[in-house]
N, C-alpha and C positions, 0 to 999 in steps of 0.2 A: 688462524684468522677466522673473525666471526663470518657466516652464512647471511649474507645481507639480502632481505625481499622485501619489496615492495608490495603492498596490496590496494587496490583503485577499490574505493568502498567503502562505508563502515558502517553499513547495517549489518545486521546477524550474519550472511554468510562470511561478510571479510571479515570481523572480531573471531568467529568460531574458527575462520581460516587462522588468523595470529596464534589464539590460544593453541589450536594442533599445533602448528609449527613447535612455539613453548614447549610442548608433552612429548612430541614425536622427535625433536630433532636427537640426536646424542652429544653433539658439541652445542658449541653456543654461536646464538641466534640472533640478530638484530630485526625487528619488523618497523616499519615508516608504513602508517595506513593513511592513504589521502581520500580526503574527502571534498568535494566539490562545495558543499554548503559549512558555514563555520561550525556547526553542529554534529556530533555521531549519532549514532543509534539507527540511520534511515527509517524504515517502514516501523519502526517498533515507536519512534517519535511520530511522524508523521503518519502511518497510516492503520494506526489502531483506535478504534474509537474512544475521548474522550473520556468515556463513563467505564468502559473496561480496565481499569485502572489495577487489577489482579494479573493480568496480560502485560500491563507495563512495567510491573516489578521486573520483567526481563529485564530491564534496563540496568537494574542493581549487579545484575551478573556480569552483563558484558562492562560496564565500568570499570569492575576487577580487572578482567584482562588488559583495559586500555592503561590503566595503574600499574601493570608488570615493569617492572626495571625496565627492559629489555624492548618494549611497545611505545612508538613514538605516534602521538597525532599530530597529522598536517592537515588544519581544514582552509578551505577556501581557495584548493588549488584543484583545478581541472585539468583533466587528460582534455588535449587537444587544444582546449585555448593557453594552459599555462604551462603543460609538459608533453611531451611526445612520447611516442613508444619507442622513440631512438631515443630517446635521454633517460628513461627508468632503464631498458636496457645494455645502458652505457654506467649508470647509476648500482645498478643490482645486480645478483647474483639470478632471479628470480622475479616475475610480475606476476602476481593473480589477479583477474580481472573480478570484482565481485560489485556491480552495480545496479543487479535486481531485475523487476522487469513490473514499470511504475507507469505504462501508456497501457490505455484500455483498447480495447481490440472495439472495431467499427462493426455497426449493423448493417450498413451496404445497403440503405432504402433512400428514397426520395425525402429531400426535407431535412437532410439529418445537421447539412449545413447551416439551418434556419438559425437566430440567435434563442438563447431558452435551450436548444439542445446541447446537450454538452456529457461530457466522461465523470463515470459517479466518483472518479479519484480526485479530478479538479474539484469536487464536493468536498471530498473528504481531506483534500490537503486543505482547503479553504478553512475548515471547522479544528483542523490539527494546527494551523498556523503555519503552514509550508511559507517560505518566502516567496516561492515564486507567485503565491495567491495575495493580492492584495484585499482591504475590510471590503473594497467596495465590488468584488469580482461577483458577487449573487445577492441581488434582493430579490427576497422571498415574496412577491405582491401578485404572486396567482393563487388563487383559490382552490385547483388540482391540481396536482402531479404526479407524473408516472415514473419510475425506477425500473428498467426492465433488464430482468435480470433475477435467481431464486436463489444466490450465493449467500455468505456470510456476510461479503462485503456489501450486498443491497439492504440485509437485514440493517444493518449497523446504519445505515444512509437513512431507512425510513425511521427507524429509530429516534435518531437526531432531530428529522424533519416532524415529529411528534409530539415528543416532548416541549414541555416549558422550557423558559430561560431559567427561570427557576432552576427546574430540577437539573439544570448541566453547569451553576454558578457554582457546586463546590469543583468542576473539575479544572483543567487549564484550556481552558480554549479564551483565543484572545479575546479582553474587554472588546474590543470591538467587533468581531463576529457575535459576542455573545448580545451587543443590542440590537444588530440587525436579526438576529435568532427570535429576541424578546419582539420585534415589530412584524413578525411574519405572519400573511396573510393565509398561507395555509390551514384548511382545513382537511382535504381531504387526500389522501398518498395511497396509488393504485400501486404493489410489484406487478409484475408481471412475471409469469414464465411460459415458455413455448411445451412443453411438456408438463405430465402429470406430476401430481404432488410425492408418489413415489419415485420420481428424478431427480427432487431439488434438490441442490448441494450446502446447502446450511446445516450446523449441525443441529442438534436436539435444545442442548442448552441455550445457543445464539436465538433458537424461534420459541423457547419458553419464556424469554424475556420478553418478547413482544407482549405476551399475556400478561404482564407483570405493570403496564402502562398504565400508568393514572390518568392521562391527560386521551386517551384515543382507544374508544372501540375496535377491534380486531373483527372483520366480518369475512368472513368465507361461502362460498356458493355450495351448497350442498353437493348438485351434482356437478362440479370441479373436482371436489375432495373425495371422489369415490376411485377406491386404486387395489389392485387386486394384491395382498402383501402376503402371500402365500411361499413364496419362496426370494425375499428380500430379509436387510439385514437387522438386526433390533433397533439399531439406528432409524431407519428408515422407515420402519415399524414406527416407531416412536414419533416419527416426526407426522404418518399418515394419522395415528392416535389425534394428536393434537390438534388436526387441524381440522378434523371430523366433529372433535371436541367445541370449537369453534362455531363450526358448521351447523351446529342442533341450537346454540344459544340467539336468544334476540340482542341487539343491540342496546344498553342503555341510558345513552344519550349524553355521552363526553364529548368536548369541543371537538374534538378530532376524531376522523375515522381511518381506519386501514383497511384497505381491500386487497386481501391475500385470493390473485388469480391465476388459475391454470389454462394451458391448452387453448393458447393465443401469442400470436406472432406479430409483432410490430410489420408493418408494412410501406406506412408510409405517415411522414410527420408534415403537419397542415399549419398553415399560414400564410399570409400576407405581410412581408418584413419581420414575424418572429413567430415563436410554435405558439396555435390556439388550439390544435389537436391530435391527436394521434388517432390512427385507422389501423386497426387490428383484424387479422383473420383465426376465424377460430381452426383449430389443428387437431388433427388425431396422429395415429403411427399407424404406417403399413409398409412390413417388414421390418418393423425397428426403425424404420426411418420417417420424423415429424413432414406430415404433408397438409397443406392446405383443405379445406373442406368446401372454400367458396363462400363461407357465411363470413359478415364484416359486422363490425361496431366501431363505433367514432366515440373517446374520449373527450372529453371539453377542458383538455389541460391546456397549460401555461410553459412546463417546462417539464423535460423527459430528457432523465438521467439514464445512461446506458454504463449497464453492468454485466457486460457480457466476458469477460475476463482481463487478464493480465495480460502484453507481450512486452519483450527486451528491447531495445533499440541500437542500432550499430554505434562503435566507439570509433572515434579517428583511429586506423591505423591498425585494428582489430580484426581478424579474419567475422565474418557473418553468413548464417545462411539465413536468404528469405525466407526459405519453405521453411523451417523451423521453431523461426524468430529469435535464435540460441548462437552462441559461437559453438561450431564443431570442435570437438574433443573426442578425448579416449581418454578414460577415468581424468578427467581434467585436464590432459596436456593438449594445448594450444596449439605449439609449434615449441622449437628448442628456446627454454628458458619462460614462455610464454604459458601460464595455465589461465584455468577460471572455475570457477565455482559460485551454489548458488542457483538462484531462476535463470541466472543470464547462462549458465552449463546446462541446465536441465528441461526449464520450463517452469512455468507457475504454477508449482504442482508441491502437494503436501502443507504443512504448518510451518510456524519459525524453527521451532526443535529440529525438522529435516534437514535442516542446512549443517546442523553439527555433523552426523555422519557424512554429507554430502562435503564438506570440508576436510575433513577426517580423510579420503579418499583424495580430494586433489592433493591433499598433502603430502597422504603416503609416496603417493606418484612424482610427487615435485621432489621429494628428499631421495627415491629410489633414482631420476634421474642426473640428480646432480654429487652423489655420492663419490669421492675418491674425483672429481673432476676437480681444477683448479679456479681461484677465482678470475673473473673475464671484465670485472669491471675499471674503469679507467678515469671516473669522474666521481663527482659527490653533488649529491641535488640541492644543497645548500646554496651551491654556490650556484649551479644553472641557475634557481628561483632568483638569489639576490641580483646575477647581472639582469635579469627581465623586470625587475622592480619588483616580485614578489614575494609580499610578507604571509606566509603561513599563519593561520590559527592555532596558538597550543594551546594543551590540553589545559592548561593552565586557565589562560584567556576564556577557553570554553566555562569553567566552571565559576569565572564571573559573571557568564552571561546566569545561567543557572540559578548563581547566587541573588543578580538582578531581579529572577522572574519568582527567588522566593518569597525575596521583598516586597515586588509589583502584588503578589497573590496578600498578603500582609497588611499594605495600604488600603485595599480593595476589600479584605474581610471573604479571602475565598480560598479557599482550602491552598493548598502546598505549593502549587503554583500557579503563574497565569505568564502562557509566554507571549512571548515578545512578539511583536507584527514587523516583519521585515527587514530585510538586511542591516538599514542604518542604524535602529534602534539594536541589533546586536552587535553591530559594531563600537557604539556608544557604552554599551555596557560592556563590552570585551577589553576598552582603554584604547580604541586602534579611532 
């Protein structure tokens, strides 16, 4: 009898969990991956930027896996509103829980509730076409804005906010994000980081793009950009190079500017019914530790995107720990029959690639503990789903939407595709 597991997911970590399963098991395997949105890929659809489009070739890979004989997609069915963890399992031999960790962590100052503030991922699913972001969820009709935050993902954000519509018409970002992109009153995009430029977490290549902007001056403070790289990594090296580089050039005089700032801490976000500014304190380190110095500046923005990391979010029915933000584990195992893998096991820590061996390991663990054990399941989630009235997305279905947004990019005269805005429009194109 086949080995039947479920996996809640299907961005990278749950596809690379399938594909281990595939490689690792010794008999044969059955995998059911669900997904909450009609759509797979997660974070590699939604939360890689537009124009990085070498990054999205991922997508080619993990498709293979989803095309395995053996790899079935269910999209548009949720843990907790459409299935329980008594009904996978009751269903499975096996659950991994693989659902990432997509809510940005809070800066804890005054103001941050103002309207205008908001998480650089609701940005970034807004410009990726997330269904949950509607065209109209951000106009862009401030003049400054701040990004605080010195990650790849804040790079990628000012980026966007820089560029023409033009220059992001071959990629797929929805016709309609891309005319409110075309109408944006932006001109100027603060990052921000709380620490030195030998601390930012972007890599080399992600901040030599900025340098690569047609549309927006890259201007850095001299003495911001001074960092002592004596015993730091070539990375880092590289990245203090460049922005020194920066640092000695004049500006000369593209519609847009970037202000690449160090050693400054949001503090408090200003307005009257929505952000007009933000109040920063400048910072140094004593002991290693970012402190206040008592000097301030006031911003004159409009809207301040916080990018201050990743967390997971608890699942119906899923053990959690606050302090962590992760389901506890050991190498993966959950509880009996229960694993996870992924951000949601680990943290938001490393690239997409990590999650292969991170997968690789809940596996091992899932196959070691159910070896020579008999099967325990007593139902079939075909049948759960139909008596609750729900209809799964297959993988089928999926690749009409696909085939829709080749066409929509086709009609339009823009490169390979442009997807779709919102659930109904994928359900129209899926036949449902």
């Amino acid at each position: 009898m086949s080995l039947r597991v479920a996996i809640v997911g299907s961005g990278p970590a749950g596809i690379y969990t399938a594909e281990a399963l595939m490689k690792q098991a010794t008999g044969p395997v059955e995998v059911d991956v669900l997904e909450r949105l009609p759509t797979p890929y997660g974070l590699v659809r939604y939360g890689v930027a537009p124009d990085h489009t070498s990054i999205k070739s991922i997508a080619d890979y993990l498709r293979r896996v989803l095309e395995l004989p053996n790899v079935r997609f269910l999209g548009g069915v949720e843990l907790g509103r459409d299935v329980t963890v008594a009904d996978l399992t009751a269903c499975y031999d096996a659950v991994v829980y693989c659902t990432g960790a997509m809510v940005d962590r809070h800066l804890g100052i005054p103001g941050e509730n103002l309207p205008g503030s908001v998480a650089a991922t609701d940005f970034v699913n807004w410009y990726c076409g997330h269904p949950d972001m509607p065209a109209d969820r951000f106009v862009l009709d401030s003049p400054e804005v701040a990004v605080i935050g010195v990650g790849n993902v804040a790079v990628d954000v000012v980026r966007v906010l820089a560029k023409t519509a033009e220059e992001l018409r071959a990629t797929d970002v929805p016709e309609e994000v891309l005319t409110r992109l075309a109408d944006s009153q932006v001109k100027v995009v603060h990052m921000i980081g709380r620490r030195g430029p030998e601390h930012a977490k972007f890599t080399l290549k992600e901040l030599r793009e900025l340098g690569e902007l047609v549309n927006a001056d890259v201007c850095v403070r001299p003495e911001e950009a001074v960092a002592d790289v004596t015993e730091v990594s070539r990375q880092v090296r590289g990245n203090v190079e460049v922005l020194q580089h920066w640092a000695a050039r004049e500006p000369v005089g593209r519609p847009r500017r970037l202000d690449v700032r160090f050693w400054l801490r949001p503090v408090e976000i200003l307005g009257e019914g929505r952000v007009e500014a933000l109040k920063l304190e400048r910072t140094r380190l004593v002991e290693g530790r970012v402190t206040g110095t008592g000097e301030f500046e006031v911003l004159p923005v409009g809207m301040v995107l916080r990018s201050v990391g990743y967390q997971s979010v608890p699942l119906p029915g899923v053990p959690f720990s606050e302090s962590t933000m992760t389901v506890p584990n050991e190498a993966g195992r959950v509880r009996d029959r229960e694993y996870v893998a992924g951000w949601l096991k680990r943290g938001p820590t490393g690239v997409i690639g990590t999650n292969k061996s991170d997968a690789a390991e809940t596996v091992r663990t899932l196959l070691a503990d159910l070896a020579g054990r008999e099967p325990v399941r007593h139902a079939n989630l075909d049948d759960v789903l139909a008596a609750r009235g729900v209809s799964p997305v297959t993988y089928r279905q999926w690749l009409s939407i696909e085939a829709a947004e080749a066409a929509l990019a086709r009609s339009l005269g823009r490169g390979e595709r442009v997807k779709l805005l919102g659930l109904a429009a994928m359900r129209t194109a899926a036949g449902r």
